[in-house]
Backbone as CSV, one residue per row, in Angstrom:
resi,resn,N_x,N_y,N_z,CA_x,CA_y,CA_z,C_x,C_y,C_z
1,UNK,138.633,140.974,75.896,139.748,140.133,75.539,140.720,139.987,76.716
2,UNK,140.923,141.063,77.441,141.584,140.972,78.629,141.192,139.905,79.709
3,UNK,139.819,139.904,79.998,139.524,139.184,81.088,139.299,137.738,80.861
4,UNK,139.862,136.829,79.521,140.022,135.716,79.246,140.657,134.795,80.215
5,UNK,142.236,135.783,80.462,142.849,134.547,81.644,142.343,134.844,83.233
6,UNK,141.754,136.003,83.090,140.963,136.325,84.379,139.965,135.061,84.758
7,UNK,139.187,134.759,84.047,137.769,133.779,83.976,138.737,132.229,83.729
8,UNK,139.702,132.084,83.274,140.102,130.838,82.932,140.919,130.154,84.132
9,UNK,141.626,131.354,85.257,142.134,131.088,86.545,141.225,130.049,87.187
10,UNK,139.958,130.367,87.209,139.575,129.339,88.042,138.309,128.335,87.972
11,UNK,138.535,128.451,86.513,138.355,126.914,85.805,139.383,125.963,86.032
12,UNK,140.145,126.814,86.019,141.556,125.908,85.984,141.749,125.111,87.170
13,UNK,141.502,125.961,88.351,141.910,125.869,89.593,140.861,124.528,90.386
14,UNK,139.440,125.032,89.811,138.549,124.178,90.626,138.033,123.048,89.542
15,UNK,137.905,122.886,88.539,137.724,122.123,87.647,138.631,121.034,87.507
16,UNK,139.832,121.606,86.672,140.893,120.930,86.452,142.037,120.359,87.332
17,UNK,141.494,121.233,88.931,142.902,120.660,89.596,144.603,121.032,89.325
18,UNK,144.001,121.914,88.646,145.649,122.118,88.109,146.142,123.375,89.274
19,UNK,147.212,123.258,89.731,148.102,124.273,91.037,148.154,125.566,90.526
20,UNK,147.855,126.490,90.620,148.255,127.871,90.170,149.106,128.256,90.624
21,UNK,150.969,128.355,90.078,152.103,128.789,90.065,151.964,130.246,90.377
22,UNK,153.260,130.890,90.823,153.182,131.995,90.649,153.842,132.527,89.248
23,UNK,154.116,132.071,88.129,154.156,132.289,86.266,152.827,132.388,86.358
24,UNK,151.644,131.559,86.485,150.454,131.683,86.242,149.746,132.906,86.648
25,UNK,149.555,133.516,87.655,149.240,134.531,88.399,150.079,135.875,87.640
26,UNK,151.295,135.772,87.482,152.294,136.799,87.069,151.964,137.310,86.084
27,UNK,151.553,136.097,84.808,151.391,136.383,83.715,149.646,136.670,83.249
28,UNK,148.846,136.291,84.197,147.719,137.147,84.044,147.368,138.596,83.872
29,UNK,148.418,138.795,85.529,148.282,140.315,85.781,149.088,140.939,84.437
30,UNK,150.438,140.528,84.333,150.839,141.444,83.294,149.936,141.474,81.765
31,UNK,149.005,140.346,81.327,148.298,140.289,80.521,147.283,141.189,80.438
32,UNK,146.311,141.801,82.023,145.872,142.396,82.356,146.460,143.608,82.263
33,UNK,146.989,144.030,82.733,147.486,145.472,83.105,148.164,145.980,81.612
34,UNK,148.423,144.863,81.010,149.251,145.512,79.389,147.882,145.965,78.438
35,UNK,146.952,145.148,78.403,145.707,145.768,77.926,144.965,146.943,78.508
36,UNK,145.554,147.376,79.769,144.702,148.307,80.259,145.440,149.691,80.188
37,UNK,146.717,149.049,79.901,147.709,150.392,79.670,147.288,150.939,78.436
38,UNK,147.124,149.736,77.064,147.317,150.172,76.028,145.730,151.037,76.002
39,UNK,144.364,150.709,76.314,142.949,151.264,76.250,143.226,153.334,77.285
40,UNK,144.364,152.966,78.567,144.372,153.886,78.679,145.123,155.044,78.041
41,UNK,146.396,154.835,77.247,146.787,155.694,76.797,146.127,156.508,75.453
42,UNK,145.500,155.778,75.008,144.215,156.106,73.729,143.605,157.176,73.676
């Protein structure tokens, strides 16, 4: 579930043409890293 906006970055990027902001990037990682916090504290 985590690696959704991982894989969708660059669909986005090379497909769609769309600019990757730095909100875009920001909010991956923290999407990332909040799922990995929550699997590690478990």
């Amino acid at each position: 579930m985590a690696l959704t906006p991982i894989m969708l970055l660059p669909i986005t990027y090379f497909f769609l043409k769309e600019p990757l902001g730095p909100r875009t990037v920001l909010g991956t990682v923290l999407a990332v890293s909040g799922t990995a916090l929550i699997f590690l504290a478990v």
